[in-house]
C-alpha positions as CSV (number, residue, x, y, z in Angstrom):
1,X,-73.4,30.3,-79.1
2,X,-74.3,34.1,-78.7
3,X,-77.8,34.7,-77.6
4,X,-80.3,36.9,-80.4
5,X,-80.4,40.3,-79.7
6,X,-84.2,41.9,-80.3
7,X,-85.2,45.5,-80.0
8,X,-89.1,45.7,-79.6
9,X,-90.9,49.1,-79.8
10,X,-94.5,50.5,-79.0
11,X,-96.0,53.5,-78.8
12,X,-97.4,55.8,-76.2
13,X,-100.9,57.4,-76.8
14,X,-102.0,59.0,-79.3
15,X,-105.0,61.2,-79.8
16,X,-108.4,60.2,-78.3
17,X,-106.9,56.9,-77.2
18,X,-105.3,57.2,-73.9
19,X,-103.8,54.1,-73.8
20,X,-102.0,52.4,-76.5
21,X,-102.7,48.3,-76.5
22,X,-99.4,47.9,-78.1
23,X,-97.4,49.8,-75.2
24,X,-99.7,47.7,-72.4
25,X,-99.2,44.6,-74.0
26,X,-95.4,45.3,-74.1
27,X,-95.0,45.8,-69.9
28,X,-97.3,42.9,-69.4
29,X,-94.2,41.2,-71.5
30,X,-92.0,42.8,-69.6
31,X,-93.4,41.1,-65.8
32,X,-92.5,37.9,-67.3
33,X,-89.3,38.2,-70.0
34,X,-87.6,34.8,-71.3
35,X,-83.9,34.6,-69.9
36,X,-83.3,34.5,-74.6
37,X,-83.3,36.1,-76.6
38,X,-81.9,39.4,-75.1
39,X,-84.3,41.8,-75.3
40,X,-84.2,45.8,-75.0
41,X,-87.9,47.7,-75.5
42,X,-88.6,51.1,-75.9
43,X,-91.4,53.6,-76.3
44,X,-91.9,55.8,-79.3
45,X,-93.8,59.2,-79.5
46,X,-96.9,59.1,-82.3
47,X,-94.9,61.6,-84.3
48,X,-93.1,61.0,-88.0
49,X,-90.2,63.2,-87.1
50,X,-89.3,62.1,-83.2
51,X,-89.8,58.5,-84.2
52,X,-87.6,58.2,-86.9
53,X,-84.9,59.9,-84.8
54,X,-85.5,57.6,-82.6
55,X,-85.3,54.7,-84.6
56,X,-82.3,55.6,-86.0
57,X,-80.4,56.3,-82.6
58,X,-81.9,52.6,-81.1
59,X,-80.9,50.9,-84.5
60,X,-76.8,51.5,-84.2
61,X,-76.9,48.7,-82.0
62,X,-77.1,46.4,-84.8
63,X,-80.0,44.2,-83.0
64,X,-80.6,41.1,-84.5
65,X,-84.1,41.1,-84.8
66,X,-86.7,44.3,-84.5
67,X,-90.5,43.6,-82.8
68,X,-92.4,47.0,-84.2
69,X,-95.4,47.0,-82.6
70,X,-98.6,49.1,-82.6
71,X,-102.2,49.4,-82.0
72,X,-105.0,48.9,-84.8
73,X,-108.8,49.9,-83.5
74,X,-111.3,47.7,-85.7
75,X,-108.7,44.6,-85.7
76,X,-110.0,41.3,-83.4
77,X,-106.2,39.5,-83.9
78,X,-102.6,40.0,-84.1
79,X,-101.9,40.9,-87.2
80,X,-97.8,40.2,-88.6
81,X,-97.4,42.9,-91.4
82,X,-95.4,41.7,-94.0
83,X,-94.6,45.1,-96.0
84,X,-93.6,48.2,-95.6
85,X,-94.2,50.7,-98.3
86,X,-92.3,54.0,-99.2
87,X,-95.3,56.4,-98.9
88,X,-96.2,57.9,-95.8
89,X,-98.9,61.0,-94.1
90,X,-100.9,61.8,-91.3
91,X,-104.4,60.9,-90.3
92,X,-105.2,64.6,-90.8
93,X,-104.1,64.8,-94.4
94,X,-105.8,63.5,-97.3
95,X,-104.2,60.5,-99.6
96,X,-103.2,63.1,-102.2
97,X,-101.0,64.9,-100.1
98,X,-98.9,61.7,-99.0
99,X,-95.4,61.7,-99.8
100,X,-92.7,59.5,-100.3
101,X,-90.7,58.4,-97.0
102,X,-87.6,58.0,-98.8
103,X,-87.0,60.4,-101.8
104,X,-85.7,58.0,-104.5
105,X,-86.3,54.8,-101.9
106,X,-87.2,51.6,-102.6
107,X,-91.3,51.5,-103.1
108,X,-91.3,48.9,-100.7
109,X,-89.5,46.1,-98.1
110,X,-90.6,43.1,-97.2
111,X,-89.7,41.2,-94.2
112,X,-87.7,38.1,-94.3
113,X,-88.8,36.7,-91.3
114,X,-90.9,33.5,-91.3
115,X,-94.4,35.2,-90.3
116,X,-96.3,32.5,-91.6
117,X,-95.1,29.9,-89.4
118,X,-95.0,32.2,-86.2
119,X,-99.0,33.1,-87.0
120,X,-99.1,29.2,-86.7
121,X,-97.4,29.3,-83.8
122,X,-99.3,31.6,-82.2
123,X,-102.7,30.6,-82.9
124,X,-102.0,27.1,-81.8
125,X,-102.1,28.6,-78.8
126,X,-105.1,29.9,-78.8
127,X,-104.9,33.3,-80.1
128,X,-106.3,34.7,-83.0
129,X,-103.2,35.6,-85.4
130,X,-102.7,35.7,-89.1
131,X,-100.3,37.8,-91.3
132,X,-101.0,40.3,-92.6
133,X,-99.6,42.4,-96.8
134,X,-100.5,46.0,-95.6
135,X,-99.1,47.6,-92.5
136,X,-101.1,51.1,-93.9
137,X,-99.7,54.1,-95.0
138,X,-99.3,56.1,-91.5
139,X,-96.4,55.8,-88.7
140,X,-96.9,52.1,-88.3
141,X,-95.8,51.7,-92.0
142,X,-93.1,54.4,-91.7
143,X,-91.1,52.7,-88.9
144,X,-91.5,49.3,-90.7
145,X,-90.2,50.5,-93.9
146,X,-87.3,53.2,-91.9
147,X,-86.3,50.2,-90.7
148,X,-86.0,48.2,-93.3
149,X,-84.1,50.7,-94.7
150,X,-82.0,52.4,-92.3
151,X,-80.6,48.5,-92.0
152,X,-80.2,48.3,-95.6
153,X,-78.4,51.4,-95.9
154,X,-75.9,51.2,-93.1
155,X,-75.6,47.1,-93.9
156,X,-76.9,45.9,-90.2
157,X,-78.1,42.9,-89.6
158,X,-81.2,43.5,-88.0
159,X,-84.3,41.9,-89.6
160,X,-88.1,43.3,-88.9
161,X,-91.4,43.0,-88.6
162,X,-94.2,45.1,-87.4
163,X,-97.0,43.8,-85.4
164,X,-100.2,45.4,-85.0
165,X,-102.5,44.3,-82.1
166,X,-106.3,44.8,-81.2
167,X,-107.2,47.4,-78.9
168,X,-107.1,46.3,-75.1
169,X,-110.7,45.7,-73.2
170,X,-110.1,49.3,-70.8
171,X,-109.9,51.1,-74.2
172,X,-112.9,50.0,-75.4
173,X,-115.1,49.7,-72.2
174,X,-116.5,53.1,-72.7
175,X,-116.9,53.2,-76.5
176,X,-120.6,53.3,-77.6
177,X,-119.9,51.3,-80.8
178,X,-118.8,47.7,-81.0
179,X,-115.0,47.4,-81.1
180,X,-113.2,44.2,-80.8
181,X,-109.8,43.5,-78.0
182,X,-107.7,41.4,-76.7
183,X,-106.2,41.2,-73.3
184,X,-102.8,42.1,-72.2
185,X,-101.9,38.7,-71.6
186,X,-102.8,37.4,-74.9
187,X,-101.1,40.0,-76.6
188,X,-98.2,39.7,-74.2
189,X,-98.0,36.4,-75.2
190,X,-98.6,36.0,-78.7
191,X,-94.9,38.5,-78.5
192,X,-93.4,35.7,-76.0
193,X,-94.0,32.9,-78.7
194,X,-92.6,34.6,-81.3
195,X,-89.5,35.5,-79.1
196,X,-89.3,32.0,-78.3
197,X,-89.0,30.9,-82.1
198,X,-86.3,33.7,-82.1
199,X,-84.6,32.0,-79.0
200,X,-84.8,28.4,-80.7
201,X,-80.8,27.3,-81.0
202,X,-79.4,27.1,-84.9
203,X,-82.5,29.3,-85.5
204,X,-80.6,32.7,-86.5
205,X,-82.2,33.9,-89.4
């Protein structure tokens, strides 16, 4: 039986923030990988343009399964987004002057992946989780719904999800309002029990 393939992305800083949770919580996975599924990560740039190139170079690989994961300040759990959308802008632009991410695309993907019962999963463990309809309408959304559709175009394989996780405790140690975190580990491994349901044999979805 061939082992699952998963390609998990995060990305680097970004503006004031200069960490990003998602990228910490992805080498803390990294110190302690499962020997399955496979696994290959890398690092995206908080840019439209670079990331989607990106995406679309990583993706030829025909991965089984794609991990997207980002940081969400204000969020206190893991939050599994559901659906990507075909709309897309930057934090500096007003609503109005949002555009389409696909001319003619789809208005919107949604995963296929059981999120539900990996929330489940991971909250049994401890660890707040739930999933989530709305992934937003900035880069988070654009590589959920790029990828959605870059595999739908070229007819891979690869089913997605993006995962946005709180803020870790360094990057909100010196805010002067209340924001909520997580640690590392928790986010690390809320990621290493959904790669186990991915690993589970017979489980290829």
């Amino acid at each position: 039986m061939s082992v699952p393939s998963v390609l998990i992305t995060a990305f680097e800083p970004y503006d004031r923030w200069s960490e990003n949770s998602s990228w910490e919580a992805l080498v803390a996975l990294t110190k302690e990988l499962p020997p399955s599924p496979k696994i290959v990560t890398r690092r995206y740039p908080v840019d439209f343009f670079a990331a989607r190139a990106k995406l679309e170079e990583d993706l030829a690989a025909d991965y089984d399964y794609a991990l997207l994961l980002g940081q969400a300040p204000g969020i206190c759990r893991v939050h599994l987004e559901a659906i990507g959308i075909n709309v897309g802008g930057h934090s500096s632009q007003s609503p109005d002057e949002f555009q389409p991410l696909v001319e003619n695309g789809p208005a919107a993907y949604r995963t296929r992946l059981p999120l539900d019962q990996w929330a489940a999963a991971v909250r049994q463990a401890g660890i707040p989780c739930q999933v989530s309809y709305h992934a937003g309408t900035y880069l988070c959304n654009a590589v959920l719904y790029l990828t959605h559709h870059i595999a739908q175009q070229r007819r891979l394989k690869t089913r997605a999800t993006f995962i946005h996780l709180p803020l870790c405790p360094s990057q909100v140690v010196g805010q002067r309002q209340d924001m909520p975190s997580m640690t590392n580990h928790d986010a690390a491994q809320a990621i290493r029990i959904i790669l186990a349901q991915l690993a589970q044999p017979g489980w290829l979805f």
